[in-house]
N, C-alpha and C positions, 0 to 999 in steps of 0.2 A: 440660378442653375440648380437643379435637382440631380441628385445622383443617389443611386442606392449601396446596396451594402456591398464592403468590401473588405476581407479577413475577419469578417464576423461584424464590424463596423457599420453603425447604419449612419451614412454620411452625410444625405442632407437628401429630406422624402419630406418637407413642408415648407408650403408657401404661405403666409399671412395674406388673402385676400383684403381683407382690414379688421381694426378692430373694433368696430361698435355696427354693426349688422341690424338692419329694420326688416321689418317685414316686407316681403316686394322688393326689394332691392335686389339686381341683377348684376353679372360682370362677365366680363368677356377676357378668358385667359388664352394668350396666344403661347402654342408649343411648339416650340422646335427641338425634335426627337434626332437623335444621333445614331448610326448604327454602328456602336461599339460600346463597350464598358470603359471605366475608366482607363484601363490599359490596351487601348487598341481592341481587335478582334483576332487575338492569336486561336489559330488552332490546338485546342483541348490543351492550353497552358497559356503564359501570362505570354513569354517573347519568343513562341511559336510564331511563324511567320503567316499572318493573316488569314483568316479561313475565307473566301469569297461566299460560301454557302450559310455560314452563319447569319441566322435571324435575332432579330430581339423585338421586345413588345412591350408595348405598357400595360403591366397587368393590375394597377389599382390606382384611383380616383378618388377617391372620397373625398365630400364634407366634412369638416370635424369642428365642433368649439373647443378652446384651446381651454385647458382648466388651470388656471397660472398658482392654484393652491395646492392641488396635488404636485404639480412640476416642483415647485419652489420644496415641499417638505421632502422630493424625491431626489434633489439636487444636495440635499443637507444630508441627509443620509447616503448619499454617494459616495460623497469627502468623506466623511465618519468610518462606514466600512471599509474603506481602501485605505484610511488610515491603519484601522486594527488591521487590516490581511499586511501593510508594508511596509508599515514602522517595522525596528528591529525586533526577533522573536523576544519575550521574556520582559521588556521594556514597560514600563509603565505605564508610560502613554499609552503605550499599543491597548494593555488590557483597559486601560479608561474609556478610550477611541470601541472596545469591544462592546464592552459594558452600556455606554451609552446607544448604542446601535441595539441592542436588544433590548434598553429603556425606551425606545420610539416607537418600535415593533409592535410590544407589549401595549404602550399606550393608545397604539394608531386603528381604529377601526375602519376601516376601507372606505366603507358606505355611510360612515358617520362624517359627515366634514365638521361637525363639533368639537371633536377628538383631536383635530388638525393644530390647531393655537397652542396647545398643549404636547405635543411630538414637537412644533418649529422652537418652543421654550427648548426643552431638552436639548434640544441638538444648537440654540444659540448657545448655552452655557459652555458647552464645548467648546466651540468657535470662538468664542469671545474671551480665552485664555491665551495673554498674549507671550510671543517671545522674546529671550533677553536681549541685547544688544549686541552682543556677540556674533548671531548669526547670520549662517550665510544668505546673501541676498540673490534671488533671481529675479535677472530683466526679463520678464516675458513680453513678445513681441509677433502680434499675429505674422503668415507668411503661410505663402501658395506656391510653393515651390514645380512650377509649369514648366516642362521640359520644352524648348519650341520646335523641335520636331523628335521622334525618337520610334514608338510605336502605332507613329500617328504621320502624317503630312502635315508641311507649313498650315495648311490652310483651315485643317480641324485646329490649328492650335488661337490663331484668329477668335475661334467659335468660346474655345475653351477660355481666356481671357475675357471673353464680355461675358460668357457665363460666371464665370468664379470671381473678378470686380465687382460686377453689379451686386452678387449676394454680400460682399464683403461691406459696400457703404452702404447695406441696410440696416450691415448691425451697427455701423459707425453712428446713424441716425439714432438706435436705442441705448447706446452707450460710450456716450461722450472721451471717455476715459481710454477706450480702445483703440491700440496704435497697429497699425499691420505696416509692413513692409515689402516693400517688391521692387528687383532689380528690372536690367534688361530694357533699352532704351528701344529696340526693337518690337519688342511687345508696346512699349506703351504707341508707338508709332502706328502702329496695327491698329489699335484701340481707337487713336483720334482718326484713323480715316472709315473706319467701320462704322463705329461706334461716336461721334462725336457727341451725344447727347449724354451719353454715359463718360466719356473724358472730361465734359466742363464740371460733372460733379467731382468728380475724380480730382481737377485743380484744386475747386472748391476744400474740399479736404485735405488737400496736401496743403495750402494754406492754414489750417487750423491746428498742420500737425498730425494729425492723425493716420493720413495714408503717406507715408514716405517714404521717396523716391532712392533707392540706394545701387552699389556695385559700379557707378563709372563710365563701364564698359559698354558697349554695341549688343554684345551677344553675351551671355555666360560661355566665353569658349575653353576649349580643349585649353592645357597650362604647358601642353609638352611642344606639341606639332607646329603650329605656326611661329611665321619668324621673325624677329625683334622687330620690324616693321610694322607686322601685321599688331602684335600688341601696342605698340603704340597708338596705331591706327582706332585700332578698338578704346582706347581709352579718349583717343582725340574727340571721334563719333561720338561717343557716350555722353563726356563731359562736354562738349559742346550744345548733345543736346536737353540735356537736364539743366543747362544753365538758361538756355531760348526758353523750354515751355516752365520751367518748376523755380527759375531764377535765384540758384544757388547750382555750386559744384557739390559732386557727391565726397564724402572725404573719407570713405570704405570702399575698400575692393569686397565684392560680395560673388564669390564662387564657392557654395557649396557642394557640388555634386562634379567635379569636375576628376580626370583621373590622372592625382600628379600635378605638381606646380613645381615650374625653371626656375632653376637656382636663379636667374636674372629679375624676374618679378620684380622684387622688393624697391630695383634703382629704377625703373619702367613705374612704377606707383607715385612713389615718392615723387618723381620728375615728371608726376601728373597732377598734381595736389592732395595724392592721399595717402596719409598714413599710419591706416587703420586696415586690417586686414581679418574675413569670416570666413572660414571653408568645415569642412565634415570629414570630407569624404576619408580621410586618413584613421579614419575607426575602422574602416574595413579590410584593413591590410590583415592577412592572414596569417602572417610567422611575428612578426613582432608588434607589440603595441607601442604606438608615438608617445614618448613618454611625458608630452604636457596637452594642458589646454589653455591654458595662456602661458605666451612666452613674445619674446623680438626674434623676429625672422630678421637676417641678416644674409643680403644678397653675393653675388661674387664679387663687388665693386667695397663693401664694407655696408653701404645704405642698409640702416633698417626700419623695419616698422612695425607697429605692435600688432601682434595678432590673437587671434580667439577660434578656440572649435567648443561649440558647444557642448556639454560632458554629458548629456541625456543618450548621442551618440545618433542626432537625426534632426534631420530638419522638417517634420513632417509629427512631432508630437500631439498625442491627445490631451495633453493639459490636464491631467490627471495627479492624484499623489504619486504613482507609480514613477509617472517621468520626471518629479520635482524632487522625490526624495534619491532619485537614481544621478539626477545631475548632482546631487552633493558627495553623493556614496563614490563614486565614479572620478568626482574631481582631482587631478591631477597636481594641482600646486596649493594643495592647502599649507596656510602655511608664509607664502606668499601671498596670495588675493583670498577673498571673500567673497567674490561676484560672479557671476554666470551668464551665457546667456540661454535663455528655454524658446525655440521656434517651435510653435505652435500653427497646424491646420494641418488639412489635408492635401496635399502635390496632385501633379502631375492630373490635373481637370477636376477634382474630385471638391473644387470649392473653397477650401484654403478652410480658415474657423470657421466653427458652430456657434449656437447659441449655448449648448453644453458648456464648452471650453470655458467661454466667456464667466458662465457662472460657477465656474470649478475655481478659475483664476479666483473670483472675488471671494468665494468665501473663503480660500489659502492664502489671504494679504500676509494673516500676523496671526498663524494661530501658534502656541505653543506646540514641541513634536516636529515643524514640520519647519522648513528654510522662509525667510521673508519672499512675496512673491511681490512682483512694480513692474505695471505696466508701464513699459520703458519705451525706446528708441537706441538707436546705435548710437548716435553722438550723445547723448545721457550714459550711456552705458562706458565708451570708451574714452570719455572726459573724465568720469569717476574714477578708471582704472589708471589714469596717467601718474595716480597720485603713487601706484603701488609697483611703478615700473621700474626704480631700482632695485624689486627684490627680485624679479621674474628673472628666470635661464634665458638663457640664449640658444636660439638651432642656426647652424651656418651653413649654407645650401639648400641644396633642393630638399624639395615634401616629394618625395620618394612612393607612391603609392604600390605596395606589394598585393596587388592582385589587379587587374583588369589589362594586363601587358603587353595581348594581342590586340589590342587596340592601335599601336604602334604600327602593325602591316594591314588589316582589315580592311575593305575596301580601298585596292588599290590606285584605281582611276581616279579615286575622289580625292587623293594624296597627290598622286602625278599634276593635276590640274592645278590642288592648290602650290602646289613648288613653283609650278609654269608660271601662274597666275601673278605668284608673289616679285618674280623677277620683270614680268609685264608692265606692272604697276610703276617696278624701279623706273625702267625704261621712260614711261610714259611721263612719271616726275618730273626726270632730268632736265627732257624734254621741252616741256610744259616752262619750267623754271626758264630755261636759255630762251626760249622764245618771247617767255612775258618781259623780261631784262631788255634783250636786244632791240624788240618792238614796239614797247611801251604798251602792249595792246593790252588796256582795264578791263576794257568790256568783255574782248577777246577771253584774258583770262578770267572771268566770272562766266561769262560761256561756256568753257570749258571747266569749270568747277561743275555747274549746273548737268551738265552731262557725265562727270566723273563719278561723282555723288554717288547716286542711284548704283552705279557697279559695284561701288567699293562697299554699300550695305548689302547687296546682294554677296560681295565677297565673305565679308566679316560675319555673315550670316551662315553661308556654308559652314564656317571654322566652331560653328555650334559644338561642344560635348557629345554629342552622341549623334553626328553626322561628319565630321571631319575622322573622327575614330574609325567608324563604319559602323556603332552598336544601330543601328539603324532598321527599319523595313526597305523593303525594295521602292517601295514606292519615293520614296522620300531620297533615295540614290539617283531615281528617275528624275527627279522635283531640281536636285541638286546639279547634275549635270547640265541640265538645263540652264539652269544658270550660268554655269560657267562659260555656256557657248554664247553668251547673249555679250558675258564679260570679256571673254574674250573678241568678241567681232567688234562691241564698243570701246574698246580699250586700243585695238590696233588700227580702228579709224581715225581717234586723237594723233595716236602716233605717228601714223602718216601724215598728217595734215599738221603737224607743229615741226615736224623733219623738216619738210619739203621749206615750210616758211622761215626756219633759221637758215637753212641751205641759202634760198633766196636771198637774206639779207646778207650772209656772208661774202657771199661768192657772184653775188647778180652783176659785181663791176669790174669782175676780173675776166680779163683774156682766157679763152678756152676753148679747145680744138673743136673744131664744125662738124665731124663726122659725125654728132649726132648721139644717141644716149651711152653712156659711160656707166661704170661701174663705182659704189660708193660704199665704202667700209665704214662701219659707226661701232667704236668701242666704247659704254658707258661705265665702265670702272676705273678706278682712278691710277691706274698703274698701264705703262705699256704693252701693250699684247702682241706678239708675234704666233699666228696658228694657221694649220692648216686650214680651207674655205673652201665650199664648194664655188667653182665658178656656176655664174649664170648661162643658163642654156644659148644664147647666141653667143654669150663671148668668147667659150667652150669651144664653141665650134672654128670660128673664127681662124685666118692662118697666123702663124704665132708674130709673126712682121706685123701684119695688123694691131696684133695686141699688145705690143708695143708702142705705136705710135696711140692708141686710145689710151693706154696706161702713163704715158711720157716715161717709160722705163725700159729699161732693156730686158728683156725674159731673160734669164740664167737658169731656171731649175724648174722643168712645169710636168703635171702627168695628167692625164688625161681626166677632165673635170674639176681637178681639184687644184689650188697653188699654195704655196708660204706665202703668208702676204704680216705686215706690221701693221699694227695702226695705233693714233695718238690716245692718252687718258681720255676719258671724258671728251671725247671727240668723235674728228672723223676725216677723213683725207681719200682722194682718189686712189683705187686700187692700184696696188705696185706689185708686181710679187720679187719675191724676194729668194736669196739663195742660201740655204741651210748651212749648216756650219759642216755637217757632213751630210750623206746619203743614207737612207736605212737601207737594211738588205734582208732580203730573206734566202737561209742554206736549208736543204732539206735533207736528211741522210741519205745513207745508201738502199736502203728499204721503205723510205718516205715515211716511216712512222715517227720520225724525229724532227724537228723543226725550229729553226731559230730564227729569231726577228731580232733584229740589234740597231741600236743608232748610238749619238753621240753622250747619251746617257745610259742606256740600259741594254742587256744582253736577257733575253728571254728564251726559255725551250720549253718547247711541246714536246711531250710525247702522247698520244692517243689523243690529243685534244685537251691533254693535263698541262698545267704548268707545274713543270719541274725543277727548275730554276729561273731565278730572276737577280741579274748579277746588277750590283749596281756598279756604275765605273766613274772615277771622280780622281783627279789629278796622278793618277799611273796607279791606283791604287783599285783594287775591285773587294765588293761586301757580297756575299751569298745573304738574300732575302728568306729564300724558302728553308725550313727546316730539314736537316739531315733526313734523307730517306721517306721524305712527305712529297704529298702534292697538294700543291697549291691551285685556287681555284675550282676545287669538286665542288658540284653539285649534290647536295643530301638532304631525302626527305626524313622527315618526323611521321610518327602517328600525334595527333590533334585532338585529343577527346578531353577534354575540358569536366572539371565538376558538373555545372551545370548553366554559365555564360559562355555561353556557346563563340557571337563576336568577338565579346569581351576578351575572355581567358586564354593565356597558355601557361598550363601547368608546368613545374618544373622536371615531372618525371616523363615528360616529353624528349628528353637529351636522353634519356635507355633507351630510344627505340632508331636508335639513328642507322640511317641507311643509304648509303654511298650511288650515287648513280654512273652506269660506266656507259663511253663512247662506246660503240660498236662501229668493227669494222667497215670502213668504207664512208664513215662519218667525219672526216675529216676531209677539208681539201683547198686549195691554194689560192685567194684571190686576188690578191696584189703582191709586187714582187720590189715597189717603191718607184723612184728614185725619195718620191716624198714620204709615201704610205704604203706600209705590209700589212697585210690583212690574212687571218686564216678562218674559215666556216667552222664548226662543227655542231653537228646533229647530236642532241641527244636526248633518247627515249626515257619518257618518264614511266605511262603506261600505253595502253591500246586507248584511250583517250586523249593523254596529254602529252608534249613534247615540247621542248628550246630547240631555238636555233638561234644561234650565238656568232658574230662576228669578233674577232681576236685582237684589237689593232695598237701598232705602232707608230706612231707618228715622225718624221723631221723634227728633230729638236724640243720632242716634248718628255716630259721626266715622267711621265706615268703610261703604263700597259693598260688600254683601254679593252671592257668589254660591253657590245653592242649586244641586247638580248631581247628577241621576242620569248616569247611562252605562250602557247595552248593550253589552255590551264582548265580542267573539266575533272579535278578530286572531289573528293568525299573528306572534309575532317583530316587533313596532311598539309606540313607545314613543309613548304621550300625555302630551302636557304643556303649560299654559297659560302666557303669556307677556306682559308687563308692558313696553313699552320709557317708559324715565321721561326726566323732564328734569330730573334730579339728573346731577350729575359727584361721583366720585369713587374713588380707587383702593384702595378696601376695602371691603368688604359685612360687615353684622355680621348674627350669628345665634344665635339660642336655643340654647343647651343647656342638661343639668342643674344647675339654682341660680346659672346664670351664661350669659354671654352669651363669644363670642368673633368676633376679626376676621379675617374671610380673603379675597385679594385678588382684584378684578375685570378683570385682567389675565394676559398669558402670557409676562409677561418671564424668566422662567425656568422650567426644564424641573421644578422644584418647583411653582413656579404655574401650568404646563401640566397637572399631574396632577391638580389639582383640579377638575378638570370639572365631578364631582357632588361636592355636598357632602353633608351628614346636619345635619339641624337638628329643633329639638321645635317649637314654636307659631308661631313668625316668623321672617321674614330682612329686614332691613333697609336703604337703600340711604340715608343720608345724604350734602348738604354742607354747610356752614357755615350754622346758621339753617331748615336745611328738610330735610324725606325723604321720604320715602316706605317703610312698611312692609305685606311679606304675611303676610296671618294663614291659619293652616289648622285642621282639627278632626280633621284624625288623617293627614297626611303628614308624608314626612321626606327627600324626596331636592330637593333645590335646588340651582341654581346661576345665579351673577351673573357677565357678562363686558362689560363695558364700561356702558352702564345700562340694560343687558337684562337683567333677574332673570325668571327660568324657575321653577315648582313643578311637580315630577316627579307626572303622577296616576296612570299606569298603564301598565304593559308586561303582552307576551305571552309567555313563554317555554315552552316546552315539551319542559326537562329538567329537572330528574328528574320534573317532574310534569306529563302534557300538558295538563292542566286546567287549570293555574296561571290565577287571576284570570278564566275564563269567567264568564259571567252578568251580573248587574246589582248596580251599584253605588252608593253614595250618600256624599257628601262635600260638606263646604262650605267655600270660602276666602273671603277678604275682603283690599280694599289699601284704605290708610290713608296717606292722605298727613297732614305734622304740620308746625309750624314749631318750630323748636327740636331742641332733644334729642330721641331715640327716648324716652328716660328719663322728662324733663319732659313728654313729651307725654301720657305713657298708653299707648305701645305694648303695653307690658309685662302690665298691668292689662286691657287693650282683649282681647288674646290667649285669658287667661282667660275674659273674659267670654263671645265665641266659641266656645270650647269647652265653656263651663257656663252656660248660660243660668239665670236665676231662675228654680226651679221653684213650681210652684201645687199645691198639693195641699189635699182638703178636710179640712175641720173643723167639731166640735161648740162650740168653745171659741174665742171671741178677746180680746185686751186690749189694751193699752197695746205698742208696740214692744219686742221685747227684744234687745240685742248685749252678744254676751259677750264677745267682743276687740273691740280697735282698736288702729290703729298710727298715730301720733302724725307719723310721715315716710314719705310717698308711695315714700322710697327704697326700704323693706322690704316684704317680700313674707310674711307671715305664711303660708307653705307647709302645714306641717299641724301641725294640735293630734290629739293621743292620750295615753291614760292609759301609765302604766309605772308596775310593780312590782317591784321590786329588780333597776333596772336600774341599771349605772355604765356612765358615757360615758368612754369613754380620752381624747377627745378632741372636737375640733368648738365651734362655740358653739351650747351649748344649757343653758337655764335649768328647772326646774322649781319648782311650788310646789302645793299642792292638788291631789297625784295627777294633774295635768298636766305635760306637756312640752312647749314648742315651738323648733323652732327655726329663728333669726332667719337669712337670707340677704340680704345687702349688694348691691344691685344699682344701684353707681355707676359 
């Protein structure tokens, strides 16, 4: 692959046609020309969003003989001058490093290649001064850090992988010694179906060592957004397939560029076989620097495992002095280690190493001045380091990234789908697992593997860094959605068709009413559920005698369309409905601008479409949620204008520009009045553009005030976000993440707790004090933040780089708060969350009987996450049990 210059960089503008050339000899080079530069085709900047009109050209060709005497004396004097310009000023070295650079000079007459023997002496003497034993060592290790999609589509990155491979085992061919690296089991997948002429050299070398396979994972994804599932997943995918084509496991997690890593990671690795951890991106935090670069990441569970950021401060080095003497200068735990690692080439298409690089490494092996340089590998690298790991620190939780923290709301469809998506999948497992158990069916479930497959890398593939985020072009949102309808309509086909056949085994010999199709409730979590349900449209209609005898229950409590119905763990049982423990009611004042919704938990009031109280009520005793004199639930925008990451960013002088949106008149109004559901509309104007419209609701015996919300959403650079002020105190807000929860503070006493502005959470964020809280639930957001007992949920920005569409149209989201006494824990938050996000589904049926659950958990504390079959699988690690061609495992949420 050819690419040319880029920040001054001339990146790779030669091809070796061969090297011994006759006269008459002929060659036929085949070009495939691309229309973009290495960053996309932004308009008039790099993550402009695409210019359609943009041309490019090839504007030079030439023949050239290659002069390897001039090269070799120019490469020696490379190192030499960047020596004197970066050793330290006044240094000795530095003026030796000077001094000899203008002894080559002086000797070197251009046109004489006489002259040349004589300059390469000078500049050996140099070189050939060795270091003492002391010094610090870098591992350098080639790497082509390829985004797989970002400013480009999936399918230019296909292109960009056989481009930057192929030049990479040319140079492996001229320099045995040469190791490069490359993650992403997805790309290599790409390659062997593309490209498979270029993947069997590819083995070939991985075999010898030299190109190696590392990071695990499916995809280099996002560390924040996806949910303990989906990491696993990623790691299952990876190392599964790096053990089929490269036959060994990876034993590094390799995520450089990623924005942020869950405090969960570390027990998620470990309980994968690795435990060795590479990232970067934490140099770009903007108020504080990370204060090491090697140290033990140590998870929420206690797991930890060693990690490394590079001290150059990039994965994308020119293997120069500049970046060898900077990774020493730079390093964080001297002191403790002695070692480094230097990623070397060029990212994101532009080829990965040169042949420069190469001979900058070799003549920096050992020279005096400057750190030992060894072409390395990871597990050479992090084998050497195990020796040095009782002197390393410790960091405990999450890598915290303080800058790119609109990434958390940014393309909101492609968050909403993956939430949807992730609970799909759950479903689909359960499923899959009970059916392969009860019917023995091998084939059946290897069939059903065969078909899962493909969705799940198509899934794990969205969850990409810079497409689950939404740093993304349009195109590549277009590319992604796509996907998910494909996953979604293959994923609910399984579903259906493993239902209906457990159903059948079940139930095929039991007695059951002849009128013909029934209603069937399937709840797959592992705790009882009692919620409200839409009924289905014929049963709906139906006279309520009828649907009693089709339910084998007696109706007590119904409203039109909807009923209380229960149903079993992990199961499923004929629709019953059931009778609430009381009725909800909705009073409306004497001037209708007041409104309360109340049931056997919660007392709520509107006024204007505000919540202005949310009482909570619990053994004779009642909690005001909302703060004295606040309202609760406003709507307020931000101005959005970011540095210059446009996706990316939201500043934190974004909270000065805050701006309250009000109901107007006649924007409220009444739609249900219960006996099960109270429901109120309200309208509200954002601009002559954009607008909410928001359903209110109350449920029969559920503990949280739900809000139902579309948005027309047509800004410019403005950030939406709904806001909570409670009458809770405390200086810590807790929040969801994968398999765990973690604490981060409501405060800016420090320029660490300043940076936290936004955070990233999965289902909830919770605002406790002693005996009481208040928790927000969502069904597919992730950016929140709490500063004093204001808790804010990020809904929506406008950005319009690299994609000017980003988030245009209409949107649909639902949150809900939850006030509790006690623990978040003891209360049901936890469980509550769930439920919000997966409601009981109804689906019809020929066949019903007697209840069936096929787990249950014994202690409220566990969360029975997901059940699925496995076949000769071994767990390195983790707590996980199997028995009967099932696996589940158990997550501690105390």
């Amino acid at each position: 692959g050819l690419t040319g210059s880029h920040n001054g960089h001339q990146i790779r503008t030669d091809f070796i046609l061969t090297k011994k050339a006759n006269p008459g000899d002929r060659f036929s080079v085949y070009i495939e020309a691309v229309a973009s530069d290495m960053f996309g085709a932004g308009a008039k900047g790099m993550i402009n969003p695409p210019d359609p009109s943009r041309y490019y050209s090839i504007t030079m060709a030439e023949l050239a003989v290659f002069d390897r005497d001039v090269y070799a004396l120019l490469m020696d004097l490379t190192v030499i001058y960047d020596s004197a310009k970066h050793l330290p000023e006044g240094s000795e070295r530095a003026y030796h490093a000077l001094h000899t650079a203008n002894h080559i000079v002086n000797a070197c007459e251009p046109f004489k290649k006489s002259t040349f023997p004589l300059c390469r002496a000078i500049a050996r003497e140099f070189l050939s001064e060795r270091n003492g034993e002391s010094q610090h060592t870098i591992h350098a290790m080639g790497h082509c850090h390829i985004d797989s999609a970002w400013l480009w589509p999936y399918s230019e990155t296909i292109r960009k992988c056989g481009r930057s491979w192929s030049s990479v085992l040319r140079l492996m061919d001229e320099h045995p010694s040469f190791t490069f690296v490359c993650s992403q089991a997805q790309q290599f997948e790409w390659v062997k179906s593309n490209y498979p002429v270029l993947y069997e050299r590819i083995l070939l070398k991985a075999k010898s060592g030299q190109f190696i396979p590392v990071g695990g994972t499916w995809i280099e994804m996002d560390g924040n957004i996806p949910s303990g599932e989906s990491f696993v997943r990623q790691f299952l995918l990876g190392q599964k397939f790096f053990k089929e084509e490269f036959g060994h496991y990876c034993s590094e997690f390799w995520l450089p560029d990623t924005f942020g890593y869950s405090a969960q990671l570390p027990q998620i690795m470990v309980g994968s076989g690795i435990n060795y951890f590479l990232s970067q991106k934490l140099s770009w935090s903007l108020t504080n620097k990370f204060p090491h670069h090697t140290f033990l990441w140590e998870g929420i569970d206690g797991t930890c495992c060693l990690a490394h950021f590079p001290p150059a401060d990039t994965y994308e080095s020119c293997a120069d002095v500049k970046d060898v003497l900077k990774t020493v200068s730079q390093f964080r735990d001297k002191g403790r280690s002695r070692q480094s690692i230097l990623l070397y080439g060029h990212g994101d298409g532009g080829g990965g190493p040169t042949e420069d690089m190469l001979q900058n490494l070799k003549r920096m092996e050992d020279v005096d001045g400057l750190p030992k340089v060894l072409m390395s590998s990871p597990q050479q690298f992090f084998s050497s380091l195990t020796s040095e790991k009782d002197r390393l620190c410790k960091w405990v939780g999450e890598l915290y990234l303080e800058l790119h923290r609109g990434t958390y709301t940014t393309q909101a469809k492609l968050k909403l789908e993956n939430r949807r998506g992730e609970f799909l999948f759950h479903d689909v497992d359960f499923m899959c697992a009970i059916d392969y158990v009860l019917n023995r069916g091998v084939e059946s479930a290897k069939s059903t593997r065969d078909r899962l497959r493909p969705l799940w890398k198509k899934f794990l593939l969205n969850q990409f860094h810079d497409v689950l985020p939404g740093s993304c072009i349009e195109q590549v949102v277009k590319d992604s959605l796509a996907y998910y309808k494909e996953i979604k309509d293959g994923a609910n086909s399984v579903l259906r068709s493993k239902l209906d056949a457990v159903i059948n085994k079940v139930w095929k010999n039991r007695d059951h009413d002849q009128m013909g199709e029934t209603c069937l409730v399937v709840n797959s979590f592992g705790w009882e559920k009692r919620e409200i349900v839409s009924l289905p449209q014929q049963l709906a209609q139906e006279p309520e005698a009828k649907k009693a005898k089709l339910n084998g229950a007696q109706i007590l409590q119904v409203q039109t369309q909807i009923a209380l119905v229960d149903c079993v763990p992990f199961g499923f049982q004929a629709l019953e409905i059931c009778q609430p423990q009381a009725p909800v009611t909705l009073a409306e004042g004497p001037d209708g601008d007041i409104i309360i919704l109340e049931n056997v938990h919660l007392r709520a009031t509107l006024k204007t479409g505000v919540l202005t109280s949310l009482v909570l009520k619990h053994s004779g005793t009642e909690r005001e949620s909302i703060a004295p004199k606040s309202s609760g639930s406003k709507f307020v925008m931000f101005d959005d204008v970011p540095l210059f990451w446009d996706a990316w960013d939201v500043m934190e002088y974004h909270l000065e520009t805050r701006e309250p949106l009000s109901v107007p008149g006649g924007g409220v109004s009444v739609l249900e009045r219960g006996p099960l559901r109270a429901s109120v509309q309200v309208k509200v104007p954002i601009s002559s553009h954009s607008h909410i419209l928001q359903q209110i609701i109350l449920d029969a015996d559920c503990p949280y005030l739900r809000f139902e919300t579309t948005v027309e959403w047509h800004e410019n650079r403005k950030f939406l976000k709904i806001e909570f002020p409670l009458n809770v105190r405390s200086h810590e807000a807790t929040y969801e993440i994968q398999f765990g929860h973690l604490q981060r503070p409501t405060h800016f006493n420090t320029s660490w707790d300043q940076a936290r502005f936004e955070v990233c959470a999965q289902k909830w964020a919770d605002l406790s004090e002693h005996g009481f809280g208040v928790a927000v639930l969502n069904d597919c957001k992730y950016g929140h933040s709490t500063l004093g007992n204001i808790m804010r949920l990020s809904l929506l920005r406008a950005p319009k780089a690299p994609d000017a569409t980003a988030d245009m149209g209409t949107h649909h989201f639902t949150y809900a708060i939850m006030p509790h006494h006690g623990a978040f824990q003891e209360a049901g938050v936890i469980h509550e969350s769930y439920n919000l996000n997966h409601p009981l589904s109804v689906t019809s049926s020929t066949l019903f009987g007697d209840p069936v659950s096929f787990f249950t958990t014994d202690n409220p504390a566990i969360i029975l996450e997901t059940v699925k079959t496995v076949s000769g699988v071994q767990f390195a690690g983790g707590r996980h049990r199997s028995i009967g061609g099932l696996v589940w495992g158990t997550q501690h949420r105390l």
